[in-house]
C-alpha angles and dihedrals in degrees: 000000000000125000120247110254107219105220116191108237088247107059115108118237120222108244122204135168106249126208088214096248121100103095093235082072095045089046091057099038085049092060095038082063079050103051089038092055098045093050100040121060118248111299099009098092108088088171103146114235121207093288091062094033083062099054119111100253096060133085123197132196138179141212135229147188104171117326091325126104104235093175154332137221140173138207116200118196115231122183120278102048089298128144140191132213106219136189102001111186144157127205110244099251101047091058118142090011096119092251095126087047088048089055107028086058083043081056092042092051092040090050088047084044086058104052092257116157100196149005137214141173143194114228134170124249133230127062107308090061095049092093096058090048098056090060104046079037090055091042091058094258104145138206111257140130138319124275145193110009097325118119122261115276118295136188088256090047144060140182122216123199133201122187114207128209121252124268112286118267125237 
């Protein structure tokens, strides 16, 4: 088993967009279904798995420190200048590093990039996903209603919304 590698919260991670195959990224997206499955009832992780991750309207990067994989996250594009994060993970030991803070503030600036107006996300509820909260939460990312084809809010589901400035002006 590999040792943990301590990185100061400041260190920057090197983030890259990922094509999804080199086998370090599968290997994490394949442990963040697992952990979304294990901490969501039956039907209520909507979590994508590599199939969904490689569509065209998704867009997938990962993050570094050294040769190892330290995260991943994903936007996907929706209609109406709307965007998703997607797939959010952090390698275990590179928990509390600042490395989904790294990529989730790399998604924010490429959906502005885009010309995206806002971003939302589905996340689960109850402790394990606290975490996570506290940092879209942090970010000013609000509670709010469902979007695109997810079910309405339930109590093992929420919806998060960020609303993002215009373009600059010149």
């Amino acid at each position: 088993m590999e040792q943990s590698i301590p990185v100061d919260p400041m260190t920057q991670i090197q983030i890259i967009r990922d094509d999804l195959s080199g086998q370090a990224t599968r290997d994490l997206l394949g442990l963040h279904l697992h952990r979304m499955r294990a901490n969501s009832p039956p039907g209520t992780s909507f979590a994508l798995d590599l199939t969904g991750l490689l569509a065209p309207d998704v867009t997938v990067w990962s993050g570094w420190v050294g040769s190892r994989i330290a995260g991943v996250g994903a936007l996907k594009e929706l209609a109406d200048e709307c965007g998703e994060v997607k797939s959010m993970c952090t390698h275990p030991d590179f928990l509390r590093q600042g490395v989904a803070s790294q990529l989730l503030e790399h998604i924010i600036r490429a959906a502005h990039d885009r010309g995206m107006r806002r971003l939302s996300l589905e996340t689960g509820t109850g402790a394990w996903f606290e975490p996570a909260l506290a940092l879209y939460r942090g970010r000013g990312f609000v509670n709010g209603p469902a979007f695109a084809d997810y079910p309405r809010n339930s109590s093992f589901n929420q919806f998060l919304h960020l609303e993002l400035p215009g373009p600059a002006k010149p």
